[in-house]
N, CA, C and O of each residue as an XYZ file, in Angstrom:
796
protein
N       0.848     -1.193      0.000
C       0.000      0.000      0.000
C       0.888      1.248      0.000
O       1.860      1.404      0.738
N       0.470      2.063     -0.853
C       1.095      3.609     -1.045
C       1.501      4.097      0.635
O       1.052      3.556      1.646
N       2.331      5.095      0.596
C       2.574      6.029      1.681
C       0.991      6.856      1.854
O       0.326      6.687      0.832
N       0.421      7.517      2.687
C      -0.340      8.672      2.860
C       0.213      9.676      2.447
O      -0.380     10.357      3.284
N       0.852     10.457      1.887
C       0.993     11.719      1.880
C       0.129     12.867      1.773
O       0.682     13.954      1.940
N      -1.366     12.863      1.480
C      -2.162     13.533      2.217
C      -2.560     13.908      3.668
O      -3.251     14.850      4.056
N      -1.963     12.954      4.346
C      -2.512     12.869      5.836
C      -4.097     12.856      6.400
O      -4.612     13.636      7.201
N      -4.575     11.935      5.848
C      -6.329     11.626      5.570
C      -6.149     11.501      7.058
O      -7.057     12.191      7.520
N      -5.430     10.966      8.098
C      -5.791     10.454      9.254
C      -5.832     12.139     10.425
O      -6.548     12.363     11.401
N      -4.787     12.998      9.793
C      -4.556     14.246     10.414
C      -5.801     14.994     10.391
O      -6.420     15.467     11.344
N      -6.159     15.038      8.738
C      -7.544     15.625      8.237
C      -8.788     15.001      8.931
O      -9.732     15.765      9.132
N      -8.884     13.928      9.254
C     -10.424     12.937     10.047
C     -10.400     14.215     11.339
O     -11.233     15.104     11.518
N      -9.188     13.936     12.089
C      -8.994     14.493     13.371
C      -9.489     16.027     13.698
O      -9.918     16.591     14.705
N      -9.170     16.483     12.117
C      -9.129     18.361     12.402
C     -10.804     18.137     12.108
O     -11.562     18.508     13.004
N     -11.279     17.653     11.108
C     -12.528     17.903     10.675
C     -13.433     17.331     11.873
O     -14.560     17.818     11.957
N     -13.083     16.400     12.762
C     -14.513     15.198     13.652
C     -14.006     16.922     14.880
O     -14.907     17.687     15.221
N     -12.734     17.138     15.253
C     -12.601     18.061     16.200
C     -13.915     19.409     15.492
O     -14.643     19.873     16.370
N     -14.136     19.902     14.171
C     -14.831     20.750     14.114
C     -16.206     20.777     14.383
O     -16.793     21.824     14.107
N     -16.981     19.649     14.967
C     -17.758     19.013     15.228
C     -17.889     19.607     16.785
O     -18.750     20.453     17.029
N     -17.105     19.181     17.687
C     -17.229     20.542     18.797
C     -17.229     21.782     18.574
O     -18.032     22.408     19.266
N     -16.538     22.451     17.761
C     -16.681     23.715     17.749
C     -17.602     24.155     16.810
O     -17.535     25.347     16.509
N     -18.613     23.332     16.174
C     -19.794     23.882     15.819
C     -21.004     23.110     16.897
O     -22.087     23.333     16.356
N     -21.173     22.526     17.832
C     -22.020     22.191     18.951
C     -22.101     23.099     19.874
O     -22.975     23.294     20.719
N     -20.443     24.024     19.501
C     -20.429     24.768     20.887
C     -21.170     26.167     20.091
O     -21.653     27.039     20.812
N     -21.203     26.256     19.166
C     -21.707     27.479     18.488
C     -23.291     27.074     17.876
O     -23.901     27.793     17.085
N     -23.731     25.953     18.347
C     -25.306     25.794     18.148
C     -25.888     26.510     19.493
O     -26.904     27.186     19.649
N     -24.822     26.093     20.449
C     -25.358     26.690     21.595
C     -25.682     28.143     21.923
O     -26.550     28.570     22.685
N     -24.989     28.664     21.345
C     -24.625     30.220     21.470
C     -25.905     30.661     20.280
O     -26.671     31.555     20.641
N     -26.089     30.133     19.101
C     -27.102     30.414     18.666
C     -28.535     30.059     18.940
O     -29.552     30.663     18.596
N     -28.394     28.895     19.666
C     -29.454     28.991     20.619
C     -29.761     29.859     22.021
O     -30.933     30.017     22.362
N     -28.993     30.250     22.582
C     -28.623     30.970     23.394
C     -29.016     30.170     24.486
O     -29.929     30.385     25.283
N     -28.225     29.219     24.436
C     -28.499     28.051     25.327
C     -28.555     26.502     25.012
O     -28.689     26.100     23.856
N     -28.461     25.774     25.946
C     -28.017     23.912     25.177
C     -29.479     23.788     25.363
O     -30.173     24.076     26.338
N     -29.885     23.142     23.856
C     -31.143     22.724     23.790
C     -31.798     21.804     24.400
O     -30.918     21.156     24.965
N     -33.157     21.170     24.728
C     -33.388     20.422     25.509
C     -32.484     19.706     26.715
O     -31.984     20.209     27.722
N     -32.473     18.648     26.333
C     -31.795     18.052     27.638
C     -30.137     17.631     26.954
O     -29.890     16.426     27.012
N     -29.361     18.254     26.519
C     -28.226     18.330     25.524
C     -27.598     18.957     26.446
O     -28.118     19.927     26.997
N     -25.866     18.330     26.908
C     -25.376     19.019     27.782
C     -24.027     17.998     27.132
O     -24.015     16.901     26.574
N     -22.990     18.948     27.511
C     -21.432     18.488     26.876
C     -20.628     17.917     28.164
O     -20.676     18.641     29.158
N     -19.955     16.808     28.263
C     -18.348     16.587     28.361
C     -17.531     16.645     27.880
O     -17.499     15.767     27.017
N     -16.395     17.439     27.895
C     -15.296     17.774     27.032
C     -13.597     17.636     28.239
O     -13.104     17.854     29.345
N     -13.466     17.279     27.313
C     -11.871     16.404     28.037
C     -10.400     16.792     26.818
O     -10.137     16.542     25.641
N      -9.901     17.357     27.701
C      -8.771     18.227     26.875
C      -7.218     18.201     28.001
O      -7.285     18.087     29.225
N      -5.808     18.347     27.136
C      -4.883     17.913     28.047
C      -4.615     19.449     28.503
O      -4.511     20.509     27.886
N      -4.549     19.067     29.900
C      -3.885     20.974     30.659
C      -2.836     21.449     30.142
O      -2.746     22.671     30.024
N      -1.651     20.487     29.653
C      -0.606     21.133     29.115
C      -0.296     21.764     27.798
O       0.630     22.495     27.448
N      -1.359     21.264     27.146
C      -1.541     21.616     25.563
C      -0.757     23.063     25.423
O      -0.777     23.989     26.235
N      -0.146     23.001     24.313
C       0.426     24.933     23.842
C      -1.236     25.667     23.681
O      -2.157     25.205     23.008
N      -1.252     26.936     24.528
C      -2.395     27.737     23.945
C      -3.491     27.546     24.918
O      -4.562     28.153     24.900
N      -3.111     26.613     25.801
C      -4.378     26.077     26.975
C      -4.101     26.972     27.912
O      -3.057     27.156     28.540
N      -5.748     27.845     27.979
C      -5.101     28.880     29.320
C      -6.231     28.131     30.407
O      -7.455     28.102     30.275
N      -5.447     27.571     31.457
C      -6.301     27.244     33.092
C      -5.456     28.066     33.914
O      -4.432     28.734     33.764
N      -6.532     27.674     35.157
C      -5.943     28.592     36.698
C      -5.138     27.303     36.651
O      -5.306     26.181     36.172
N      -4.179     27.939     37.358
C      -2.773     26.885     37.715
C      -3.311     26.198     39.000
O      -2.952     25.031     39.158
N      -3.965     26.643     39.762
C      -4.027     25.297     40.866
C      -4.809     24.246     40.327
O      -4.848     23.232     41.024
N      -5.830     24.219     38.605
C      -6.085     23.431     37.939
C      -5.000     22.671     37.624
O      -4.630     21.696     38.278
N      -4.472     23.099     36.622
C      -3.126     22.681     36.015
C      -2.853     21.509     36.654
O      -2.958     20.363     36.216
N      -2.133     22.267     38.798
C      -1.925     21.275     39.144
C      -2.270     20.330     39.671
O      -1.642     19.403     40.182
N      -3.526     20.576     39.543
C      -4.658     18.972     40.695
C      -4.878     17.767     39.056
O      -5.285     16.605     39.031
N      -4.416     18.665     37.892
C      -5.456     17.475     36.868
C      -3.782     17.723     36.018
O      -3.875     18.275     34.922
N      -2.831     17.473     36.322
C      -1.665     17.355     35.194
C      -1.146     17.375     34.022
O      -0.204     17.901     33.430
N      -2.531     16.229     33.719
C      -2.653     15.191     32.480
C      -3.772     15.905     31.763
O      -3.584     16.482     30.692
N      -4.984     15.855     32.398
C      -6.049     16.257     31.231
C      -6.981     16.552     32.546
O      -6.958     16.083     33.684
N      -7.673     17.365     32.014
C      -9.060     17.511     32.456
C     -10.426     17.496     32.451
O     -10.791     18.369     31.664
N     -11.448     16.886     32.985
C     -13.255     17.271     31.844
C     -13.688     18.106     32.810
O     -13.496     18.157     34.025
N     -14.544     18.996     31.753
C     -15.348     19.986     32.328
C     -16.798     19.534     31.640
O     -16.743     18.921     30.573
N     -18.137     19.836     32.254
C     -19.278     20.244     32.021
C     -19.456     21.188     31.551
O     -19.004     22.215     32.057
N     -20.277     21.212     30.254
C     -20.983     22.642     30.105
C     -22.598     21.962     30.260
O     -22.761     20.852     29.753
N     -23.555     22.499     30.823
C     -24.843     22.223     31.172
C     -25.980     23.565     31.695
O     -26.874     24.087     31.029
N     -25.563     23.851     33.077
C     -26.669     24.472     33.851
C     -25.795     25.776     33.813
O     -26.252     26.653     33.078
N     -24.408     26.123     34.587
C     -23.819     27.053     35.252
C     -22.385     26.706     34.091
O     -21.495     25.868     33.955
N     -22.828     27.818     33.509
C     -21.425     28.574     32.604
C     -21.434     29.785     32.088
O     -22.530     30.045     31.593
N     -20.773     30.507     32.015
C     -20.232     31.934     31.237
C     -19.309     32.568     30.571
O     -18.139     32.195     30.650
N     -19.688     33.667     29.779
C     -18.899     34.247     28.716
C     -18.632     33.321     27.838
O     -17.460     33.564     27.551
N     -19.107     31.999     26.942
C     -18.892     31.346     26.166
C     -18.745     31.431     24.926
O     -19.776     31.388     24.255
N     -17.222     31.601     24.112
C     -17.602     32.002     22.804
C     -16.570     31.000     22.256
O     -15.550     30.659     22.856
N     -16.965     30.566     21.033
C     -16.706     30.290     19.898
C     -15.451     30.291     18.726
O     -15.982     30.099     17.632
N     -14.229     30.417     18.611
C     -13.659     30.769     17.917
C     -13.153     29.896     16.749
O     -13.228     28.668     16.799
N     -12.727     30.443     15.884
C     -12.382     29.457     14.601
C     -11.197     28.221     15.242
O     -11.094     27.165     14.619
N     -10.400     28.439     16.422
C      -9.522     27.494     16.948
C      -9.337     27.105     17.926
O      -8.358     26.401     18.173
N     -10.417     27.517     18.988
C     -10.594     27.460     20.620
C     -11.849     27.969     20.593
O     -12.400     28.680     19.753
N     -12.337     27.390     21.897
C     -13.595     27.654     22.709
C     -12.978     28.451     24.060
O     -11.831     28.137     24.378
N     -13.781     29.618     24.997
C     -13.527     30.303     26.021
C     -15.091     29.858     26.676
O     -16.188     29.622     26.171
N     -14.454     29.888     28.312
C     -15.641     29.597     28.811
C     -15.134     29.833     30.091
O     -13.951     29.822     30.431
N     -16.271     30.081     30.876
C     -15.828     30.337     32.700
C     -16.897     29.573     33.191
O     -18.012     29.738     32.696
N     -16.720     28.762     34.092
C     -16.908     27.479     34.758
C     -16.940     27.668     36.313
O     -15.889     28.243     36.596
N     -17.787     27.411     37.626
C     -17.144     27.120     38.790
C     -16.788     26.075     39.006
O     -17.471     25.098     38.699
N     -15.377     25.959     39.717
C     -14.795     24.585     40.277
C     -14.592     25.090     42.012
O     -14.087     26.156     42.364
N     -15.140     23.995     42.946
C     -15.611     24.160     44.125
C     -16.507     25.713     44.514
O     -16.256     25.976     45.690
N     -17.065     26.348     44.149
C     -17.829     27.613     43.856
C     -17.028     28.032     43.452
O     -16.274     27.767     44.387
N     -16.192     28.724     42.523
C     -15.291     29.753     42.465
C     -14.995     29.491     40.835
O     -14.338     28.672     40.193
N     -16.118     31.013     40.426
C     -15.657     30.851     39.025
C     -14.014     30.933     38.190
O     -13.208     31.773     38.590
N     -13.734     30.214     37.304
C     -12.595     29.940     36.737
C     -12.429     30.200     34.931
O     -12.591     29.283     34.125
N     -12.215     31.078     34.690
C     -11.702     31.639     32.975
C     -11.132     29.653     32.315
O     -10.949     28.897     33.268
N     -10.997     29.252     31.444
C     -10.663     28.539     30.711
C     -10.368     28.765     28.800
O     -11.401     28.932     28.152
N      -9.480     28.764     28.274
C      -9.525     28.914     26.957
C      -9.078     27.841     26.499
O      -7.896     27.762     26.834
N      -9.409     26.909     25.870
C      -9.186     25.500     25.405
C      -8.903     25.442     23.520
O      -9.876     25.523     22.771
N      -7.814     25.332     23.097
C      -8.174     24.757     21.442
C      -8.622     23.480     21.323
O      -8.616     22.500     22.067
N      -9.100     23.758     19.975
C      -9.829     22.848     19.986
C      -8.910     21.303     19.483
O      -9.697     20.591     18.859
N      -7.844     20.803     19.568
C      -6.749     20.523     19.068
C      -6.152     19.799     20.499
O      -5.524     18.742     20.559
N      -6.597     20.822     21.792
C      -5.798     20.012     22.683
C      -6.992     18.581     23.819
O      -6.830     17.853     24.798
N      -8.509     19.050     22.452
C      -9.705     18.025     23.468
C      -9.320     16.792     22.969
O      -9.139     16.685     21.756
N      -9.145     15.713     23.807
C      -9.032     14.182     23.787
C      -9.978     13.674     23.622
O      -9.860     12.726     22.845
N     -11.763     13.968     24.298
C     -13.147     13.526     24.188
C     -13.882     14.286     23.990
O     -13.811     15.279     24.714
N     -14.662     14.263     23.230
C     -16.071     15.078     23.734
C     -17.136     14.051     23.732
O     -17.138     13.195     22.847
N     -18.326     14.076     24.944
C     -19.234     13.433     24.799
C     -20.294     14.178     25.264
O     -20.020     15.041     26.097
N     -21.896     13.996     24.786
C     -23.291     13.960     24.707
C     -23.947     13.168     25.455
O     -24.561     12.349     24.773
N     -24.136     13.008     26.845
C     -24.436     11.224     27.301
C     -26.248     11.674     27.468
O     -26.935     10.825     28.035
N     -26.859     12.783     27.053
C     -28.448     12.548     26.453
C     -28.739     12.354     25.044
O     -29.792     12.597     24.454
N     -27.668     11.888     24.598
C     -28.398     11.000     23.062
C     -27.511      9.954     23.040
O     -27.687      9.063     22.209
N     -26.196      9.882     24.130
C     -25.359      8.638     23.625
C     -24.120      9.325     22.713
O     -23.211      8.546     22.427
N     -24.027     10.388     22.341
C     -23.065     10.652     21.533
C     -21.429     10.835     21.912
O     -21.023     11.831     22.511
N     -20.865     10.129     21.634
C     -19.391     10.094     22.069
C     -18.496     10.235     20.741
O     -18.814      9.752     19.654
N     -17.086     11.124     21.050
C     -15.902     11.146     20.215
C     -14.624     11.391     20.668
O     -14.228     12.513     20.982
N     -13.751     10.066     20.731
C     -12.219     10.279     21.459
C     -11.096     10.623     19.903
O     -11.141     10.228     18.738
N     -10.283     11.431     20.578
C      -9.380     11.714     19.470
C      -8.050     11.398     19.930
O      -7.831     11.339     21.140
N      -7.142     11.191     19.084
C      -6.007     10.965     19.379
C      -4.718     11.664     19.561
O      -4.322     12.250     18.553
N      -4.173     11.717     20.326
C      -3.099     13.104     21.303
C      -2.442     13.647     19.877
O      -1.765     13.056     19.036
N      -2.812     14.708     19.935
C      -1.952     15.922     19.142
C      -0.712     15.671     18.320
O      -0.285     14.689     18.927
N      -0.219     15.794     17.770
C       1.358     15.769     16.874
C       2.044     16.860     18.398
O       3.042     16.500     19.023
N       1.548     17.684     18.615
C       2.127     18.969     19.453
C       2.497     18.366     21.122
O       3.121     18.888     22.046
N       1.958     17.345     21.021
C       2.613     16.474     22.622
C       3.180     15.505     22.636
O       3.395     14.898     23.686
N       3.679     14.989     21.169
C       4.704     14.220     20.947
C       6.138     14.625     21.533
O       6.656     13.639     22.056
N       6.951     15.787     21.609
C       7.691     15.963     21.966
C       7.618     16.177     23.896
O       8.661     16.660     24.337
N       6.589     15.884     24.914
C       5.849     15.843     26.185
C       6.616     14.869     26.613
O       6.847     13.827     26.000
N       7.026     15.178     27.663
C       7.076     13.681     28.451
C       6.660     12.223     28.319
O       5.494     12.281     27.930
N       6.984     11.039     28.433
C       6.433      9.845     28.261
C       4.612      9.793     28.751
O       3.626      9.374     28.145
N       4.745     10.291     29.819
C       3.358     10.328     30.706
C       2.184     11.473     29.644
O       0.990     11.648     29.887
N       2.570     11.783     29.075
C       1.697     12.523     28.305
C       1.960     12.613     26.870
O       1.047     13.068     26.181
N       2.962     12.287     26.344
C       3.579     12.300     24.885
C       2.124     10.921     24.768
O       1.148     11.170     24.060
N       2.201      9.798     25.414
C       1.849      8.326     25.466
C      -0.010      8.003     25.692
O      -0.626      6.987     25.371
N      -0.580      9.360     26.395
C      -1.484      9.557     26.811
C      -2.841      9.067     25.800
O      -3.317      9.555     24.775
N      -3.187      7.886     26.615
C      -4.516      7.145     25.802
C      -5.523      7.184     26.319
O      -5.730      6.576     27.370
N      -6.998      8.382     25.326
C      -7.784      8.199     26.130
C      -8.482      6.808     27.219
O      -8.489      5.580     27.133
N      -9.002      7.798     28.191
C      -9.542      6.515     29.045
C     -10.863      6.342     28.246
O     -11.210      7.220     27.457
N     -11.832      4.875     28.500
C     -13.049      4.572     28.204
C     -13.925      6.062     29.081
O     -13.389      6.822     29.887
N     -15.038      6.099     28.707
C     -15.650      7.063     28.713
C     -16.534      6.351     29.881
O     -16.827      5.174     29.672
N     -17.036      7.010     31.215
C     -17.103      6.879     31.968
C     -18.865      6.897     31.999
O     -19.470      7.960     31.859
N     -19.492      5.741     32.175
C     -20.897      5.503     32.048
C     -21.367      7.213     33.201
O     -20.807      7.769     34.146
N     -22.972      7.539     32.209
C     -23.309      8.391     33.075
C     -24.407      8.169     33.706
O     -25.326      7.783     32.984
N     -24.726      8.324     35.253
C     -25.886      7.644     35.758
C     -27.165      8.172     35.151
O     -27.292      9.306     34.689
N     -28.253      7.087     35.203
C     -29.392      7.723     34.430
C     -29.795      8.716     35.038
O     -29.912      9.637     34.229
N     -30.187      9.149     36.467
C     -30.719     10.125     37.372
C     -30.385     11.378     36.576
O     -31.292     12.200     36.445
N     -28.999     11.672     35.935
C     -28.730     13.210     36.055
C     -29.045     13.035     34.515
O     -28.291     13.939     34.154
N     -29.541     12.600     33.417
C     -29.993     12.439     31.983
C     -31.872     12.690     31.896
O     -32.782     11.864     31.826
N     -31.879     13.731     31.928
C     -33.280     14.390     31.424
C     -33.948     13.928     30.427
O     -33.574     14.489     29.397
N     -35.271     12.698     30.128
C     -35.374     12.238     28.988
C     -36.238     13.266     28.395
O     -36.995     13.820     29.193
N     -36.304     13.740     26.852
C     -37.553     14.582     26.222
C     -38.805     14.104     26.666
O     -39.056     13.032     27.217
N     -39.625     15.112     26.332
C     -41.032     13.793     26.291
C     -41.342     13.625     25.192
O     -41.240     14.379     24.224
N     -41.853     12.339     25.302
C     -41.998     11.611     24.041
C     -43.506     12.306     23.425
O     -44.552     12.568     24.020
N     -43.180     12.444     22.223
C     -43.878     13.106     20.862
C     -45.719     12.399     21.411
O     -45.943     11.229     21.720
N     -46.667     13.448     21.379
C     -47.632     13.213     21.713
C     -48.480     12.326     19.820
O     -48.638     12.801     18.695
N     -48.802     10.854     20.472
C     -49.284     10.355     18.855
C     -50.658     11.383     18.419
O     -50.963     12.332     19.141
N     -51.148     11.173     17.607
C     -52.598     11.216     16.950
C     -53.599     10.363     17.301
O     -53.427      9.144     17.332
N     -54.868     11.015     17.631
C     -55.968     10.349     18.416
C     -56.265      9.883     17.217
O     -56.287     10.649     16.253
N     -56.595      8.279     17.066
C     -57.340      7.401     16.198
C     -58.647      7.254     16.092
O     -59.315      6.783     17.013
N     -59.099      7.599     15.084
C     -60.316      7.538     14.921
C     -61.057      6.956     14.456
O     -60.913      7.119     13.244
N     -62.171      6.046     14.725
C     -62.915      5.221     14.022
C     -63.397      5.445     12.737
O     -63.765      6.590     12.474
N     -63.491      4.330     11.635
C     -63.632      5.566     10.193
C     -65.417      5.217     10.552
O     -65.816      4.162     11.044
N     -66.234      6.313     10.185
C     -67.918      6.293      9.725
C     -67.971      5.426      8.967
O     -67.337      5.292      7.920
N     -68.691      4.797      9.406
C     -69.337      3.447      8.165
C     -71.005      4.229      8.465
O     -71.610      4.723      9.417
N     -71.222      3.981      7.099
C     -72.705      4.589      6.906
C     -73.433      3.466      6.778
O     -73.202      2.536      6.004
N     -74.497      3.586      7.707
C     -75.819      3.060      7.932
C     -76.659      2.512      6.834
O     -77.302      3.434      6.330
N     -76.880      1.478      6.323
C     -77.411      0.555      5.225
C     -78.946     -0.259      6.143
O     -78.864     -0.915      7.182
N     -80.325      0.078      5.307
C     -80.870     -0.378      5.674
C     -81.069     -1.879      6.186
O     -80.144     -2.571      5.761
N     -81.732     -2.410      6.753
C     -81.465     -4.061      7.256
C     -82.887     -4.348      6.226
O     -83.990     -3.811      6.125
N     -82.090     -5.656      5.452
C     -82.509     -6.463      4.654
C     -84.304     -6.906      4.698
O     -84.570     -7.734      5.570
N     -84.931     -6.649      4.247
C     -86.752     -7.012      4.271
C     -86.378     -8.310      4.229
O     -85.322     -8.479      3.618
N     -87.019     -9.553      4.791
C     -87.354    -10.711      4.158
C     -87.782    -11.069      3.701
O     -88.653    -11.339      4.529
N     -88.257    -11.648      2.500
C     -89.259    -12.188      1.538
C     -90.615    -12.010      1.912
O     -91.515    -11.312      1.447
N     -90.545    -12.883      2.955
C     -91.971    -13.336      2.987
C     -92.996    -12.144      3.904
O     -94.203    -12.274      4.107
N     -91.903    -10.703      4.477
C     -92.430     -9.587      4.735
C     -92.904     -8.976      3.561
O     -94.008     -8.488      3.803
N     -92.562     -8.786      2.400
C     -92.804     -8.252      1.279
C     -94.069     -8.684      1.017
O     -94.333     -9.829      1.385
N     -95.181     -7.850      0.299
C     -96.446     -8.003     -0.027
C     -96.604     -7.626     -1.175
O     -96.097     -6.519     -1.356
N     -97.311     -8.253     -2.457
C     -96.987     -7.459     -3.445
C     -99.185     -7.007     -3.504
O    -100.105     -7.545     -2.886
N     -99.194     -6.126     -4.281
C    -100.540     -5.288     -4.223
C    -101.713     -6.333     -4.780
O    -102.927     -6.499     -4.665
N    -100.637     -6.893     -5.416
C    -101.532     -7.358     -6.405
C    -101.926     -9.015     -5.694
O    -101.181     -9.419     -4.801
N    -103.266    -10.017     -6.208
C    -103.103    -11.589     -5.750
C    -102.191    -12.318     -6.683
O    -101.368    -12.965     -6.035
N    -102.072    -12.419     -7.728
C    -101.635    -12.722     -8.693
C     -99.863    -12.595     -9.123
O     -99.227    -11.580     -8.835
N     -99.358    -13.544     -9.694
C     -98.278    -13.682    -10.017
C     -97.640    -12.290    -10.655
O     -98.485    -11.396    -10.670
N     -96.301    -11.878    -11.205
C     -95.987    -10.595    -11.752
C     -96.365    -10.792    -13.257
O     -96.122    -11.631    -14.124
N     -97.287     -9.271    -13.133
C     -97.661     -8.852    -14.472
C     -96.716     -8.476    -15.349
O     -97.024     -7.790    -16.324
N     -95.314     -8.915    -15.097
C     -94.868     -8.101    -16.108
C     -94.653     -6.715    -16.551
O     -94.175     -6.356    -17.626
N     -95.067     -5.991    -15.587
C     -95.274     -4.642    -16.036
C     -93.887     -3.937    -15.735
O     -92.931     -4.316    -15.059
N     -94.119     -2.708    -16.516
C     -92.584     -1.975    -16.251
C     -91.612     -2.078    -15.513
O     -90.400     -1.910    -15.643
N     -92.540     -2.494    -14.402
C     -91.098     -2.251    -12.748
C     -91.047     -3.870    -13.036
O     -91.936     -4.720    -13.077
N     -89.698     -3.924    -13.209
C     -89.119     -6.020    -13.917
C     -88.918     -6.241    -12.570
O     -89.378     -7.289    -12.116
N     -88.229     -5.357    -11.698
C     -87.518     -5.775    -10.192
C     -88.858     -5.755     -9.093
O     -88.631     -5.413     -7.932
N     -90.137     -6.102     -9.472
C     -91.067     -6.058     -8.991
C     -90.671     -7.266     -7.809
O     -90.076     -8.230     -8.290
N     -90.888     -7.310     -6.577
C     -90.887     -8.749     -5.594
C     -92.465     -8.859     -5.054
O     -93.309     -8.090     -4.592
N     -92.358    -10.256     -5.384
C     -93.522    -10.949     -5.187
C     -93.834    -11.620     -3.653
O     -92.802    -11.583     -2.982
N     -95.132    -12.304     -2.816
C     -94.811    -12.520     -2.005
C     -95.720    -14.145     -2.403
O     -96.643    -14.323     -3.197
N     -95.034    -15.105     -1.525
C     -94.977    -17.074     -1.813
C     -96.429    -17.308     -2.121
O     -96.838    -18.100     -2.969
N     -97.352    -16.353     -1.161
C     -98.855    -16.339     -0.907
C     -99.635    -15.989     -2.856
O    -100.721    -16.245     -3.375
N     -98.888    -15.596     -3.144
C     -99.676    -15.504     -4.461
C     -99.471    -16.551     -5.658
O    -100.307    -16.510     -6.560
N     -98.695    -17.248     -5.723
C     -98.751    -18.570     -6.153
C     -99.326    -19.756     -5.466
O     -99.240    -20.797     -6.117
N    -100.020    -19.857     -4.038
C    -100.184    -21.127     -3.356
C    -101.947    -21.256     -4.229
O    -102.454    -20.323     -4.852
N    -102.436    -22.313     -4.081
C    -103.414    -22.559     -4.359
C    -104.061    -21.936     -3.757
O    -103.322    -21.277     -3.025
N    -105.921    -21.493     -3.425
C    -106.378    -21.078     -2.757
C    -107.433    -22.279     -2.487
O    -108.295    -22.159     -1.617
């Protein structure tokens, strides 16, 4: 098989990464996460261009996830990073993240998950982070997953069947006459048994 020299695998990475940064800008045009739609995003602290508070930095080394859901601010959008302010233990915290240094992002109210693979830019990192494989994605309990409500159906309706008289029986039928059919104009004339019996 040929070399790559396109780098199709570099290109998957930049393009599935633009995929957050247009979720994060549905939000903003919604002016808010729609229904029950709320993000995990998992990105390495050391990344070039990653701005955290340093006592972050140093409690999470390696990487960190944040929530975006209920309580966030100043959130914007940029063609190569997301900005956002977050509280960690009450105390709001600035964050500027590219989008380049997120390892996961996941959706856990539709199921939607995407791990990416560590940067070209932390290859030269330490073993402990040059090496860094996302972890499995960490089941989320159902309690904190808001289901929609489900789509109200259409009341079914019985179709009208129209009312058809009930059948005469023969031998209710009377014809005017004693005598067998004259023949006369009306052919669909009905007769009744009594006018043929002997008398």
């Amino acid at each position: 098989m040929s070399q790559d020299l396109m780098n199709y695998d570099k290109m998957t990475q930049l393009a599935l990464r633009g995929v957050v940064r247009d979720a994060i800008r549905r939000v903003l045009r919604e002016d808010g996460l729609p229904g029950a739609h709320h993000f995990y995003i998992t990105f390495l602290t050391r990344f070039p261009g990653v701005d955290i508070d340093e006592a972050l930095a140093k409690k999470y080394e390696e990487e960190i996830t944040v929530v975006l859901e209920h309580q966030y601010w100043d959130l914007v959008a940029a063609d190569d990073h997301f900005e956002v302010t977050l509280k960690f233990g009450g105390v709001p915290k600035y964050l500027s993240v590219p989008y380049t240094a997120i390892t996961r992002f996941h959706d856990p109210s539709v199921g939607f998950a995407m791990q990416f693979d560590p940067p070209e830019e932390m290859q030269d990192q330490p073993p402990a982070v040059a090496h860094l494989k996302p972890a499995p994605l960490a089941p989320v309990p159902v309690a904190e997953i808001k289901p929609e409500p489900a789509p109200k159906k259409p009341k079914k309706t019985a179709p009208k069947i129209k009312a058809e008289p009930a059948p005469v029986p023969i031998d209710d039928v009377v014809d005017d006459d004693d005598g067998p059919d004259d023949g006369g104009d009306d052919g669909n004339k009905i007769v009744s048994l009594d006018a043929f019996r002997k008398k």
